[in-house]
SELO-739428 format. One record per residue: residue number from 1; z, y, x of N, C-alpha, C in turn. Coordinates in steps of 0.001 Angstrom, whole numbers, plus 500000, padded with zeros to 6 digits. Atoms other than C-alpha are relative to their C-alpha. Layout:
<pt><resi>NUM</resi><n_w>Z</n_w><n_v>Y</n_v><n_u>X</n_u><ca_w>Z</ca_w><ca_v>Y</ca_v><ca_u>X</ca_u><c_w>Z</c_w><c_v>Y</c_v><c_u>X</c_u></pt>
...
REM end
This chain:
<pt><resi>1</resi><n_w>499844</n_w><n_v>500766</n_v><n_u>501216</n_u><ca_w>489508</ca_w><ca_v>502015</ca_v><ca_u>474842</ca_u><c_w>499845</c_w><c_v>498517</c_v><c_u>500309</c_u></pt>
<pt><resi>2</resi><n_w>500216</n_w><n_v>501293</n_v><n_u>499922</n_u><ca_w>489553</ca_w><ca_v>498415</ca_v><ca_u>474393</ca_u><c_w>498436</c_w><c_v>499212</c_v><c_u>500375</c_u></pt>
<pt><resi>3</resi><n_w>501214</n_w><n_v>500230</n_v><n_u>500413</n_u><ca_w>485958</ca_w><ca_v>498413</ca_v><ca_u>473704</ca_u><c_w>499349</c_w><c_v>499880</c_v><c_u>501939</c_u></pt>
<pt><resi>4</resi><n_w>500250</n_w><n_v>499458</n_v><n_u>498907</n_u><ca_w>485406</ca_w><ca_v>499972</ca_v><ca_u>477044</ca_u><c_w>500610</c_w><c_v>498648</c_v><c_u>501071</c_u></pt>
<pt><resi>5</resi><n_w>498724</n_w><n_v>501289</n_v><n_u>499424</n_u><ca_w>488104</ca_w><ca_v>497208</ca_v><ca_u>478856</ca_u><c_w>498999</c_w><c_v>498902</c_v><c_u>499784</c_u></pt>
<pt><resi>6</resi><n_w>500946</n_w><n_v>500871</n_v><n_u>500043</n_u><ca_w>485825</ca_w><ca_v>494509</ca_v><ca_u>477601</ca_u><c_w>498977</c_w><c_v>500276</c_v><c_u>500706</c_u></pt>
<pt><resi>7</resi><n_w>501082</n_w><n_v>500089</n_v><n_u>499543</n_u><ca_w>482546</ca_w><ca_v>495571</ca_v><ca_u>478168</ca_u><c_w>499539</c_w><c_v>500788</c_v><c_u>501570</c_u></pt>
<pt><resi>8</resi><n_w>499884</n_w><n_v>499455</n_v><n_u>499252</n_u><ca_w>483152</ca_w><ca_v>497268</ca_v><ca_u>481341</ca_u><c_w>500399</c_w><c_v>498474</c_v><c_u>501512</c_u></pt>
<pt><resi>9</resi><n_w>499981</n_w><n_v>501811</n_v><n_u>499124</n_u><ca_w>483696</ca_w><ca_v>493514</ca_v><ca_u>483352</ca_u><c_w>501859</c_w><c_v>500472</c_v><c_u>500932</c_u></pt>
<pt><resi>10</resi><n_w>499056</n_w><n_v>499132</n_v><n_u>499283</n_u><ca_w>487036</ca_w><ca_v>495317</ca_v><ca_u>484635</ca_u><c_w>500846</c_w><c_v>498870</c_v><c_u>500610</c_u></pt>
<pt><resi>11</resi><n_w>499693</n_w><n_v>500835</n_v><n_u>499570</n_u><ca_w>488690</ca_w><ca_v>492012</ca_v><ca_u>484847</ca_u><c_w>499559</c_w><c_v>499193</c_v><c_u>500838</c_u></pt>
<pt><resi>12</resi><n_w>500506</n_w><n_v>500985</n_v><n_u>499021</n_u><ca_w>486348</ca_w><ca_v>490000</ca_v><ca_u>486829</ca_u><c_w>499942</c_w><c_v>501021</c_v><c_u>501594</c_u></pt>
<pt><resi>13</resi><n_w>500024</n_w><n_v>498875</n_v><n_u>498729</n_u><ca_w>486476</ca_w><ca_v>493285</ca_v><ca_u>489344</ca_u><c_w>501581</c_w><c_v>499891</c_v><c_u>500330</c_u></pt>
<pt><resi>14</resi><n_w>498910</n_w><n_v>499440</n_v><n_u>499998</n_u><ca_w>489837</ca_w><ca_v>493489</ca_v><ca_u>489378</ca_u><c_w>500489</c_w><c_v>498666</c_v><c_u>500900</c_u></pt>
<pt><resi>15</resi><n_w>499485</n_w><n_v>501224</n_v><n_u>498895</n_u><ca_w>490344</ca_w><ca_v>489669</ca_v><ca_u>490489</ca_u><c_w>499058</c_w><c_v>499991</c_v><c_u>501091</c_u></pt>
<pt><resi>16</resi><n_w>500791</n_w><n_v>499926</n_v><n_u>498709</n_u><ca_w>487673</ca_w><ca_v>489792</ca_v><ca_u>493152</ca_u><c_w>500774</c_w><c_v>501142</c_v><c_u>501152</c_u></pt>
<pt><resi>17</resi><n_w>499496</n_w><n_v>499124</n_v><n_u>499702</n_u><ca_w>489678</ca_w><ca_v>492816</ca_v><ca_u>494153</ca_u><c_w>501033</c_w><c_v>499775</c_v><c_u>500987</c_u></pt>
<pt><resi>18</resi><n_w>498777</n_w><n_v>500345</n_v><n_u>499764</n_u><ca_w>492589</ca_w><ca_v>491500</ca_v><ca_u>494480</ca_u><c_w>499852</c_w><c_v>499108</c_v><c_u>501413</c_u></pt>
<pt><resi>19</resi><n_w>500885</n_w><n_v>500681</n_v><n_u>498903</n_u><ca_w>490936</ca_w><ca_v>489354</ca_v><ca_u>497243</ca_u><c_w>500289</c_w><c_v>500860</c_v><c_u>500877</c_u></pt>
<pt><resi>20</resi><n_w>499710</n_w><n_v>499324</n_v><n_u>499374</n_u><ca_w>490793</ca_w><ca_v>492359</ca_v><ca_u>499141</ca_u><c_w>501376</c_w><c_v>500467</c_v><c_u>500150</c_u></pt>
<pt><resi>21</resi><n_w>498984</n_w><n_v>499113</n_v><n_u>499675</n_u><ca_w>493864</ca_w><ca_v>494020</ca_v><ca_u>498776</ca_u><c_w>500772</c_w><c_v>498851</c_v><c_u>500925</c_u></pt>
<pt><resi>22</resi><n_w>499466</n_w><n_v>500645</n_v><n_u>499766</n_u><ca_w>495601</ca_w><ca_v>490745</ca_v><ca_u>499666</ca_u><c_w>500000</c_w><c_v>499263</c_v><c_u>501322</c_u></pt>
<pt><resi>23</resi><n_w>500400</n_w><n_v>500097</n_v><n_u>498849</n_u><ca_w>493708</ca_w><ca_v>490185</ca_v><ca_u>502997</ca_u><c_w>500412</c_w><c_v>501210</c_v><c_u>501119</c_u></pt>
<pt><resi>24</resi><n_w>499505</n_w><n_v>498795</n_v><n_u>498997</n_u><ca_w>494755</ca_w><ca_v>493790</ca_v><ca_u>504074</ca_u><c_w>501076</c_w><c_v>500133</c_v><c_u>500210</c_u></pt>
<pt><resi>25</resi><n_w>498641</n_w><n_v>500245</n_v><n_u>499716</n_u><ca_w>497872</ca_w><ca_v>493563</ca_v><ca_u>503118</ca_u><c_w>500696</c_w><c_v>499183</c_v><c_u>501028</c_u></pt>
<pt><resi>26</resi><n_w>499321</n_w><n_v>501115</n_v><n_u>499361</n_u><ca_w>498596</ca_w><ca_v>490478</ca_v><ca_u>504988</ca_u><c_w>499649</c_w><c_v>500881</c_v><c_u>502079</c_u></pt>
<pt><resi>27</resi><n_w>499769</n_w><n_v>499467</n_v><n_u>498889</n_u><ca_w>497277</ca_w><ca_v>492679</ca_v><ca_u>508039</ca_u><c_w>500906</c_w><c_v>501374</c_v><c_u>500328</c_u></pt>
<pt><resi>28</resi><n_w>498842</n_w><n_v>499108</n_v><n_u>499827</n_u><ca_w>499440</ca_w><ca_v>495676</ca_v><ca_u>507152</ca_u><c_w>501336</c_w><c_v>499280</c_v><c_u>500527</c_u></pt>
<pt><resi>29</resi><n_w>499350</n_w><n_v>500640</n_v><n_u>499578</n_u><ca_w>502092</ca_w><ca_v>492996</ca_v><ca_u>507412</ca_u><c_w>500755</c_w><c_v>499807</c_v><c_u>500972</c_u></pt>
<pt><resi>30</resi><n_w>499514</n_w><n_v>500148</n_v><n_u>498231</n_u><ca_w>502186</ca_w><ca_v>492170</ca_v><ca_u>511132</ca_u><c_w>499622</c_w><c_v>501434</c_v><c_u>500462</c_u></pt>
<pt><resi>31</resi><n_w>499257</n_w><n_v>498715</n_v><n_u>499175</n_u><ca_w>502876</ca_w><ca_v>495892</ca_v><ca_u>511910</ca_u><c_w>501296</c_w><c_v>500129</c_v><c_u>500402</c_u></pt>
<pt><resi>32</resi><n_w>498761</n_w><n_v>499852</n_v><n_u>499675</n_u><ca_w>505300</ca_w><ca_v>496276</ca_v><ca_u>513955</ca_u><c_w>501126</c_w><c_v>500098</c_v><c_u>499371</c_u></pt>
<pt><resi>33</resi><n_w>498701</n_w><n_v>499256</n_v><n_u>501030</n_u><ca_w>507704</ca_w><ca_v>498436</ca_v><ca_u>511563</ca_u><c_w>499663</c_w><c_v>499855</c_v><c_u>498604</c_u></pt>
<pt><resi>34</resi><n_w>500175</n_w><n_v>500676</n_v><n_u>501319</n_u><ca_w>506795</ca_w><ca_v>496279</ca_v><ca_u>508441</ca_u><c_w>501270</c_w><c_v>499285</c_v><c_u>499858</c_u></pt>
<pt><resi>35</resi><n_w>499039</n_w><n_v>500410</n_v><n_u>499592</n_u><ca_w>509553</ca_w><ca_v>494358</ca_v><ca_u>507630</ca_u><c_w>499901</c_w><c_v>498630</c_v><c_u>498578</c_u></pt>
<pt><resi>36</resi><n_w>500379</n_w><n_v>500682</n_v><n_u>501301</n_u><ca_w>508014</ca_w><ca_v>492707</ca_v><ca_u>504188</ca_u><c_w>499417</c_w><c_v>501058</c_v><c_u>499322</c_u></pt>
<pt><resi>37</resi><n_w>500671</n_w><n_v>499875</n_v><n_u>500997</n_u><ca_w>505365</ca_w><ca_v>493327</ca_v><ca_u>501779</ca_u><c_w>500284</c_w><c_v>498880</c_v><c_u>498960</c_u></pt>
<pt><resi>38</resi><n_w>499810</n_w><n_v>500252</n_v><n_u>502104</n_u><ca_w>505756</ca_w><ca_v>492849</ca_v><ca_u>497953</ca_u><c_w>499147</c_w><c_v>500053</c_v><c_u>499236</c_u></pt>
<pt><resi>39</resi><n_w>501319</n_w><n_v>499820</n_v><n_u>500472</n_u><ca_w>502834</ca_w><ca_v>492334</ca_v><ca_u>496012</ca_u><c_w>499910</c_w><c_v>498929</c_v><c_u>498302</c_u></pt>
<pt><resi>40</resi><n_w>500400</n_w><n_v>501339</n_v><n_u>501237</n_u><ca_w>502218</ca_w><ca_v>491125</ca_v><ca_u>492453</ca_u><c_w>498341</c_w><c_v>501219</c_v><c_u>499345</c_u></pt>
<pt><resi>41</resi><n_w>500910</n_w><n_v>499223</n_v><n_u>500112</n_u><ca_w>498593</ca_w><ca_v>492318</ca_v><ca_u>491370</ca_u><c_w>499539</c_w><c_v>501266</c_v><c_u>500578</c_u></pt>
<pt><resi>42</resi><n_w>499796</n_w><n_v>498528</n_v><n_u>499746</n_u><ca_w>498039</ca_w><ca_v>495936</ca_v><ca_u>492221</ca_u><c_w>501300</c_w><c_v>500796</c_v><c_u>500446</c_u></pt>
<pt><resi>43</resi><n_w>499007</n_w><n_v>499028</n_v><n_u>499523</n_u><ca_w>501242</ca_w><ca_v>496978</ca_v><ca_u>492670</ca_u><c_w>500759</c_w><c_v>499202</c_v><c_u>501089</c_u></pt>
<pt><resi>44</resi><n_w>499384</n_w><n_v>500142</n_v><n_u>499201</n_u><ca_w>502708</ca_w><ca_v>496793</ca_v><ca_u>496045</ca_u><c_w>501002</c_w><c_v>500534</c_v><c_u>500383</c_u></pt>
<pt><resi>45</resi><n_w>498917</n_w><n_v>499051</n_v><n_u>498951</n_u><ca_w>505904</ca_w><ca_v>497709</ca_v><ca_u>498242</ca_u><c_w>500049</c_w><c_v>499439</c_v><c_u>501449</c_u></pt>
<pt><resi>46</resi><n_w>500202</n_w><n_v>500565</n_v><n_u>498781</n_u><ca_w>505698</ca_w><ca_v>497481</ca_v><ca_u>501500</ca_u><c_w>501390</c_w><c_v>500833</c_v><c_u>500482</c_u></pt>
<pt><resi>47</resi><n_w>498112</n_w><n_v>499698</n_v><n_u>499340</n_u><ca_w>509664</ca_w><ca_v>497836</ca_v><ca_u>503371</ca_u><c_w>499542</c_w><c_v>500347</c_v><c_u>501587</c_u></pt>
<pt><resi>48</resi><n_w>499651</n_w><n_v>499447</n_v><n_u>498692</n_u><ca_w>509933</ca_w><ca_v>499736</ca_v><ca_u>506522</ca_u><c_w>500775</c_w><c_v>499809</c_v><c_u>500644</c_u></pt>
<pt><resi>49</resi><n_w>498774</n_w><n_v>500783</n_v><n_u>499175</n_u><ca_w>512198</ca_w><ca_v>498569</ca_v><ca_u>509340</ca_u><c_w>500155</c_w><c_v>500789</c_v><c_u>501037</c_u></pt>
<pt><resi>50</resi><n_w>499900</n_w><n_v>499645</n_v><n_u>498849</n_u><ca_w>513201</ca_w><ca_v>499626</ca_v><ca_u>512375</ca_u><c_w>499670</c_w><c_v>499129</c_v><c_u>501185</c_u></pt>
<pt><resi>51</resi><n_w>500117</n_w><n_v>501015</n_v><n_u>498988</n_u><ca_w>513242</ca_w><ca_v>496290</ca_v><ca_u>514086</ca_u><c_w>499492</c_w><c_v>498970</c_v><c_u>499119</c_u></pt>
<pt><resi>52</resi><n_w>500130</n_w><n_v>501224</n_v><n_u>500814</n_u><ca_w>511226</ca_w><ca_v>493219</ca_v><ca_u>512551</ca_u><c_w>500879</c_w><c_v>498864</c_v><c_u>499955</c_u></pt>
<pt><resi>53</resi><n_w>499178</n_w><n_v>500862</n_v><n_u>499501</n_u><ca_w>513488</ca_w><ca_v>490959</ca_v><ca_u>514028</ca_u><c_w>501200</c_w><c_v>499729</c_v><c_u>499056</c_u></pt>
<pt><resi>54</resi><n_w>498719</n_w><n_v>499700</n_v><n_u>500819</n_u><ca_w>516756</ca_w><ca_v>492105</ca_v><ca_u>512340</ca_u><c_w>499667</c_w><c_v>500393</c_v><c_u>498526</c_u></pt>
<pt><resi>55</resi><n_w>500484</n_w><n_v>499317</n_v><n_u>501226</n_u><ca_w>515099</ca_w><ca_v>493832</ca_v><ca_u>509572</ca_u><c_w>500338</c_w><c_v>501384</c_v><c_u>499813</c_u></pt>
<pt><resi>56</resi><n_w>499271</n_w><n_v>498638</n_v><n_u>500123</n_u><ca_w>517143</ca_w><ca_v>497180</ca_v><ca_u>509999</ca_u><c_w>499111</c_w><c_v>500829</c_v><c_u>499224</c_u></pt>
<pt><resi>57</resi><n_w>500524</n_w><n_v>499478</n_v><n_u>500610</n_u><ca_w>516077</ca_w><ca_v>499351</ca_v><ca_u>507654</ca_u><c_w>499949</c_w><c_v>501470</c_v><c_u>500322</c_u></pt>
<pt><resi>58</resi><n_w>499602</n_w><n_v>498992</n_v><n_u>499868</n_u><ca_w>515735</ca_w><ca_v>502804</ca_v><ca_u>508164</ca_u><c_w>500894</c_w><c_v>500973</c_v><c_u>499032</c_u></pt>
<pt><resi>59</resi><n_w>498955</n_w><n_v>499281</n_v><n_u>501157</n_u><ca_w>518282</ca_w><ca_v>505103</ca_v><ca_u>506999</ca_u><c_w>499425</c_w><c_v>501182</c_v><c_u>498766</c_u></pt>
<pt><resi>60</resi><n_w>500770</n_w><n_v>498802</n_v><n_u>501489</n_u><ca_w>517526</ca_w><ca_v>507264</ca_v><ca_u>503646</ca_u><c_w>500121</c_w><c_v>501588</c_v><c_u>501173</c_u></pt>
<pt><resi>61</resi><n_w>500326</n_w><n_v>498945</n_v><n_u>499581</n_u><ca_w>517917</ca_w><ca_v>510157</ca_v><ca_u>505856</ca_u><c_w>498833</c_w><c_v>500713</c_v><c_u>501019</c_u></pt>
<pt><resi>62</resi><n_w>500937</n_w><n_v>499702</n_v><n_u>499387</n_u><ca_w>515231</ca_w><ca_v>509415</ca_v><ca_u>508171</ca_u><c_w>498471</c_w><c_v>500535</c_v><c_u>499346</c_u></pt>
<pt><resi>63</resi><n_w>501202</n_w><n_v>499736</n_v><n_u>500625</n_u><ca_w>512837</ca_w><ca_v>509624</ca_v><ca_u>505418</ca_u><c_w>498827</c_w><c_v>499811</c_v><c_u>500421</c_u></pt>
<pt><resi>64</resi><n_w>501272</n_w><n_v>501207</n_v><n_u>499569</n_u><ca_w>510536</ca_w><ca_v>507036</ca_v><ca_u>506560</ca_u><c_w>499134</c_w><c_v>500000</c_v><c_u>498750</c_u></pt>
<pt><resi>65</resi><n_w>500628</n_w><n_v>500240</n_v><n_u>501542</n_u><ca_w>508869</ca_w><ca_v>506864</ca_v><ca_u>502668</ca_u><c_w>499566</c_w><c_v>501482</c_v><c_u>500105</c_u></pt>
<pt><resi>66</resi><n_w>500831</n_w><n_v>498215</n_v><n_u>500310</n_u><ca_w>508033</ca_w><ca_v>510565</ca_v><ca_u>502820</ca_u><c_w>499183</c_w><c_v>500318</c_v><c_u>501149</c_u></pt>
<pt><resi>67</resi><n_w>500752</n_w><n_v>499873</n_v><n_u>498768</n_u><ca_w>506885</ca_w><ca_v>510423</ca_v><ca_u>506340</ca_u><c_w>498349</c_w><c_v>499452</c_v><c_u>499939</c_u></pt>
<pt><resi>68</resi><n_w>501631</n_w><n_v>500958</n_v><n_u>499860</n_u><ca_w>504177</ca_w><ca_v>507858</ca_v><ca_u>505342</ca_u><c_w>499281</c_w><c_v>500845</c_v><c_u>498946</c_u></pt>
<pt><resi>69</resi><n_w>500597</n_w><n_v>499163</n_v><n_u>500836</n_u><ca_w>503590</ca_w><ca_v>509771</ca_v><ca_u>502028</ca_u><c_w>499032</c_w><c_v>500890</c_v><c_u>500119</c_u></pt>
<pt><resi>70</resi><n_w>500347</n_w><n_v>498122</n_v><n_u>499940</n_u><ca_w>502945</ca_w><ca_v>512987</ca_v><ca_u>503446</ca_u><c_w>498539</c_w><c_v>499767</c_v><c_u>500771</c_u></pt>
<pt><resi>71</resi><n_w>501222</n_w><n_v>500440</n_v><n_u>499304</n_u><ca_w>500692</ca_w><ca_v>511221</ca_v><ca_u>506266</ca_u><c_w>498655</c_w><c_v>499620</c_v><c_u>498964</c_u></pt>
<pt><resi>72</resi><n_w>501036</n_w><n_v>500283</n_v><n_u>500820</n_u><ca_w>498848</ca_w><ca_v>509624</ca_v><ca_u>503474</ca_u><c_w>499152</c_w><c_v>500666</c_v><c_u>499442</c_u></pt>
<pt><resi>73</resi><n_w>500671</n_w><n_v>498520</n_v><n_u>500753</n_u><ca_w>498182</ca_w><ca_v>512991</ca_v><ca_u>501249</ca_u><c_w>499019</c_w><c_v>500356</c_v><c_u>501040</c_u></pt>
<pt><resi>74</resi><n_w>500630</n_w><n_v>499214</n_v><n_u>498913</n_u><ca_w>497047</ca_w><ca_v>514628</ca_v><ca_u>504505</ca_u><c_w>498419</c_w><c_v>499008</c_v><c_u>500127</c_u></pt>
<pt><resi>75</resi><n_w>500891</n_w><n_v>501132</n_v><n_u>499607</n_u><ca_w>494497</ca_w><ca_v>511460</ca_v><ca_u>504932</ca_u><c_w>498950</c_w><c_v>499914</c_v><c_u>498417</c_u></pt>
<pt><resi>76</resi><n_w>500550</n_w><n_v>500004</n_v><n_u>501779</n_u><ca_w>493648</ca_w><ca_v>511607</ca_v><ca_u>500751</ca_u><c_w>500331</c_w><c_v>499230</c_v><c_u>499163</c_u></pt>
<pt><resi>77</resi><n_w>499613</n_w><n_v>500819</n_v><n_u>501200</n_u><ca_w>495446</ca_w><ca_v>509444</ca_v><ca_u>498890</ca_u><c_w>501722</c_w><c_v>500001</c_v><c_u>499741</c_u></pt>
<pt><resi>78</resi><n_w>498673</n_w><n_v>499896</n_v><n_u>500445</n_u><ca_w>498885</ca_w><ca_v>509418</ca_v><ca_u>497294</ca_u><c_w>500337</c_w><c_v>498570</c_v><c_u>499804</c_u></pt>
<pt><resi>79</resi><n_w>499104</n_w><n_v>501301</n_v><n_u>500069</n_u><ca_w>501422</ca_w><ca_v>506776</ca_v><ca_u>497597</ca_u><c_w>501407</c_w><c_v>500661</c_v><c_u>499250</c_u></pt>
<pt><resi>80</resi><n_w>498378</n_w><n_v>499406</n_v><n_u>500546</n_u><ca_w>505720</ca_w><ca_v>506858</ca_v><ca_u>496101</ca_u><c_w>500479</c_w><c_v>499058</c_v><c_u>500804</c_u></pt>
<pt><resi>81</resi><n_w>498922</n_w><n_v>500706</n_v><n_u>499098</n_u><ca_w>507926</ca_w><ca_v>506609</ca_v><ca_u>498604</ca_u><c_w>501571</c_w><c_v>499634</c_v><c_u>499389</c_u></pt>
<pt><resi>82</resi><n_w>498754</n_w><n_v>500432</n_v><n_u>500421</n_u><ca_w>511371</ca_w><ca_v>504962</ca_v><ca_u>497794</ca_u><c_w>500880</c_w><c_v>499611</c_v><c_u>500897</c_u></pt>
<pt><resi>83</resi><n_w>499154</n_w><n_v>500505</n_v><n_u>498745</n_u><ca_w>513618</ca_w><ca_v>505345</ca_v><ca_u>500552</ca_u><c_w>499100</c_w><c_v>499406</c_v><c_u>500937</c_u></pt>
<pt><resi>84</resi><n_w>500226</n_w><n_v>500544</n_v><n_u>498764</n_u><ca_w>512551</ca_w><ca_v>502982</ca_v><ca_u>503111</ca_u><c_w>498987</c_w><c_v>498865</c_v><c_u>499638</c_u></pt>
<pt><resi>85</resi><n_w>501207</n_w><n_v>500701</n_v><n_u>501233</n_u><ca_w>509837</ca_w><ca_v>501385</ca_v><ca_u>500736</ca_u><c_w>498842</c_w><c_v>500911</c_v><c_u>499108</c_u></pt>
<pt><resi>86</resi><n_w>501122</n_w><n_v>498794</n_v><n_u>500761</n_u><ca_w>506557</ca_w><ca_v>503169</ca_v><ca_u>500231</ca_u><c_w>499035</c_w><c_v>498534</c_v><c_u>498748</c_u></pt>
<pt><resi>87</resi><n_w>500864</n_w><n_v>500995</n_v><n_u>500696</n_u><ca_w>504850</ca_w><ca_v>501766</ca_v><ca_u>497122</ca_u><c_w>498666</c_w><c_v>500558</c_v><c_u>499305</c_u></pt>
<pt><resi>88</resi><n_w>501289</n_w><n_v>500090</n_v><n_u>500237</n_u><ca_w>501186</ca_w><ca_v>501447</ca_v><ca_u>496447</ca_u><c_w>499723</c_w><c_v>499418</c_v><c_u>498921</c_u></pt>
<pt><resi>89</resi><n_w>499943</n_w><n_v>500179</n_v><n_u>501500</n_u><ca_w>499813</ca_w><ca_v>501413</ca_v><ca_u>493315</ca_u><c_w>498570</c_w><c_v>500528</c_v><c_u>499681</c_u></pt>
<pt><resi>90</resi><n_w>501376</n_w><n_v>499281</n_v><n_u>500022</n_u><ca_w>495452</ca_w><ca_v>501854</ca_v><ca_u>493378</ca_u><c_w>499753</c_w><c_v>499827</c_v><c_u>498104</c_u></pt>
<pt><resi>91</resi><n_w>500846</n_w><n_v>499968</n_v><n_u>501342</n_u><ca_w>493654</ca_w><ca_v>502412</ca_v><ca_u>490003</ca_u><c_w>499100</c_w><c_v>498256</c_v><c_u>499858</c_u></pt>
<pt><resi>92</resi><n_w>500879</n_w><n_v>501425</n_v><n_u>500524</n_u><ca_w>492505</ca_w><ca_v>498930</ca_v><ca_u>488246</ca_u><c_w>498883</c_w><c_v>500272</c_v><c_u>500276</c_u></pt>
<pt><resi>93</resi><n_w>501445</n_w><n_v>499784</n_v><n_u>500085</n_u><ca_w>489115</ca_w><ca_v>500609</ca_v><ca_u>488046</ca_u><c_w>500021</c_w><c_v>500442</c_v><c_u>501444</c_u></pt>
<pt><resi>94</resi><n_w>500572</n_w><n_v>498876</n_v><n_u>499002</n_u><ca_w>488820</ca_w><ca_v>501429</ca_v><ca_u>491676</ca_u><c_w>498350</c_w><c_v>498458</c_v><c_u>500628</c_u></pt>
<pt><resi>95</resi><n_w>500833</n_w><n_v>500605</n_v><n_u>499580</n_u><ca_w>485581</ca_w><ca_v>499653</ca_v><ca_u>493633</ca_u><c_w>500011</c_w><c_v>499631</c_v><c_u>501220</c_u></pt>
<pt><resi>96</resi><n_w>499310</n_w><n_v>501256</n_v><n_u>498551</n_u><ca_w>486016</ca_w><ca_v>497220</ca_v><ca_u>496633</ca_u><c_w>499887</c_w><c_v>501252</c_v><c_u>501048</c_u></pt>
<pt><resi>97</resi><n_w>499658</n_w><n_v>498885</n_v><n_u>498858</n_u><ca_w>485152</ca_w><ca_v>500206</ca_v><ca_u>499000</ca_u><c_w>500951</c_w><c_v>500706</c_v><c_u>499644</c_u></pt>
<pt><resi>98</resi><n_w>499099</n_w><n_v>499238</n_v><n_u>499728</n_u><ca_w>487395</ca_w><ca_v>502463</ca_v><ca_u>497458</ca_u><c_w>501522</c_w><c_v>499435</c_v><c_u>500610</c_u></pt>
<pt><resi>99</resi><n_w>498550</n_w><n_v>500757</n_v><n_u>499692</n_u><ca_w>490121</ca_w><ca_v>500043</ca_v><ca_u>497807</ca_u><c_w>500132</c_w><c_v>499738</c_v><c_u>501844</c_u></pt>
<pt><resi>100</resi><n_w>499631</n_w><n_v>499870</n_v><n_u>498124</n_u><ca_w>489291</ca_w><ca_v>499573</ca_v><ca_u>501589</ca_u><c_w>500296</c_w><c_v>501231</c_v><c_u>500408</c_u></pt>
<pt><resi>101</resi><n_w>499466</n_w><n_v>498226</n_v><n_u>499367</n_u><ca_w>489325</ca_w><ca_v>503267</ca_v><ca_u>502429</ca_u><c_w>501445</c_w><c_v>499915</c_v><c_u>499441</c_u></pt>
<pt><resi>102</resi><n_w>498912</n_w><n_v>500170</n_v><n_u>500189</n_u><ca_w>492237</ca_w><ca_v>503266</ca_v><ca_u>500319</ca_u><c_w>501365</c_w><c_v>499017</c_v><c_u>501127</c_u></pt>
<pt><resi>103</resi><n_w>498952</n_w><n_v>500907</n_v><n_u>499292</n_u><ca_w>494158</ca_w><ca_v>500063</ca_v><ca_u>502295</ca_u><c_w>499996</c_w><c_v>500626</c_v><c_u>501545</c_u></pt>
<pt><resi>104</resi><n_w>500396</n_w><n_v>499578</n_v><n_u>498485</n_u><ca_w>492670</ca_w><ca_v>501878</ca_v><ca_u>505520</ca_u><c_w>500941</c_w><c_v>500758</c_v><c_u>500248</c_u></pt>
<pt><resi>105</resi><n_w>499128</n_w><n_v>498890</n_v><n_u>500476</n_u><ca_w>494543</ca_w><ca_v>504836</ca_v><ca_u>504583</ca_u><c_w>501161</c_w><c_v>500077</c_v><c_u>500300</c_u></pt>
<pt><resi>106</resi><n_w>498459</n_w><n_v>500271</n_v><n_u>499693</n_u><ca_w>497870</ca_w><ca_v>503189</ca_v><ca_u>504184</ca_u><c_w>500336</c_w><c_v>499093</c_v><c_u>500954</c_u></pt>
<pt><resi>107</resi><n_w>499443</n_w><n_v>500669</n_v><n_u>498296</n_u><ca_w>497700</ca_w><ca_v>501157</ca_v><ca_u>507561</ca_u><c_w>499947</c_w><c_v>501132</c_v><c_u>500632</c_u></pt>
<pt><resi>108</resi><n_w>499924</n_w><n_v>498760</n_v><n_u>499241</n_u><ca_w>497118</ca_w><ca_v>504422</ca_v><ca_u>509308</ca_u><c_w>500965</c_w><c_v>500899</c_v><c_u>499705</c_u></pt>
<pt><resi>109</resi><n_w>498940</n_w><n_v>499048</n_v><n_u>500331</n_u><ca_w>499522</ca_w><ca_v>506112</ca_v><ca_u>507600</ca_u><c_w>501536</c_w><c_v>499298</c_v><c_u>500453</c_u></pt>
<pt><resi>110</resi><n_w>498481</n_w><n_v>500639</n_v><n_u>499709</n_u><ca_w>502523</ca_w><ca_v>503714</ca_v><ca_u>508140</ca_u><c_w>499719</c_w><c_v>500042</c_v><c_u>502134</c_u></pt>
<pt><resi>111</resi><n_w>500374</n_w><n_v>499947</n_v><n_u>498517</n_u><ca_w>500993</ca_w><ca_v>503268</ca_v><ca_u>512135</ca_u><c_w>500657</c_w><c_v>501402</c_v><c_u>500512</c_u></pt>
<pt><resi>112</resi><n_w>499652</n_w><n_v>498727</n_v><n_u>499032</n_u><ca_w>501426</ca_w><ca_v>507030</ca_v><ca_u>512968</ca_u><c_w>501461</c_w><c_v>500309</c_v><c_u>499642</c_u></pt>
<pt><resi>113</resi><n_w>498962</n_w><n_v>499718</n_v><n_u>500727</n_u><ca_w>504336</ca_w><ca_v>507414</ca_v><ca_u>510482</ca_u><c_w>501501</c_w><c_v>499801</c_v><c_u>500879</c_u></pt>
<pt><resi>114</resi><n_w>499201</n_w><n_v>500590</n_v><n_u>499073</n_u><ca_w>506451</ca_w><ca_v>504954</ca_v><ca_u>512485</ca_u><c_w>500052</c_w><c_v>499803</c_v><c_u>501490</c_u></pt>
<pt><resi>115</resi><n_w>499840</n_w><n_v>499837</n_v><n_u>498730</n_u><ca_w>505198</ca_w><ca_v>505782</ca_v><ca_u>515977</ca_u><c_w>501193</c_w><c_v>500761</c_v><c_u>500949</c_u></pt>
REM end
């Protein structure tokens, strides 16, 4: 409820938060087979490549977005893959650790994904 939204400080967590996600992100980033991250608040996409250089994308049939997915589930957390663009999307209410395990999660998952 609203009530809850207020008195719950959800906003002042949420920008401190954002702090984090935005520091991990920037190290998901320089992975190899990153090719660009997308980020406005909470919701991210991070693009899969083949080559950073060129940008090549992988083809929809390699199913690079389900590869990381599946890795992720297996690890505990759910992502939506979109083709060659897995996107991340944590709970407003989550708490600075969960969000690291969480960001931990999806660097390890894109790492083995794309090995």
């Amino acid at each position: 409820s609203l009530e809850l939204f207020e008195t719950s400080n959800l906003l002042a967590r949420v920008n401190e938060n954002h702090a984090i996600i935005r520091q991990a992100l920037a190290e998901i980033a320089e992975c190899e087979h990153v090719g660009e991250v997308r980020n406005r608040g909470f919701m991210t996409g991070i693009e899969l490549v083949h080559d950073r250089s060129t940008r090549e994308p992988y083809a929809w049939q390699e199913q690079i977005g389900v590869k990381v997915c599946d890795r992720s589930r297996e690890l505990g957390m759910i992502v939506r893959p979109l083709g060659h663009v897995v996107i991340f999307m944590p709970p407003l209410a989550s708490t600075a650790a969960e969000l690291q395990e969480m960001l931990s999660i999806l660097h390890r998952s894109i790492s083995e994904a794309t090995e």
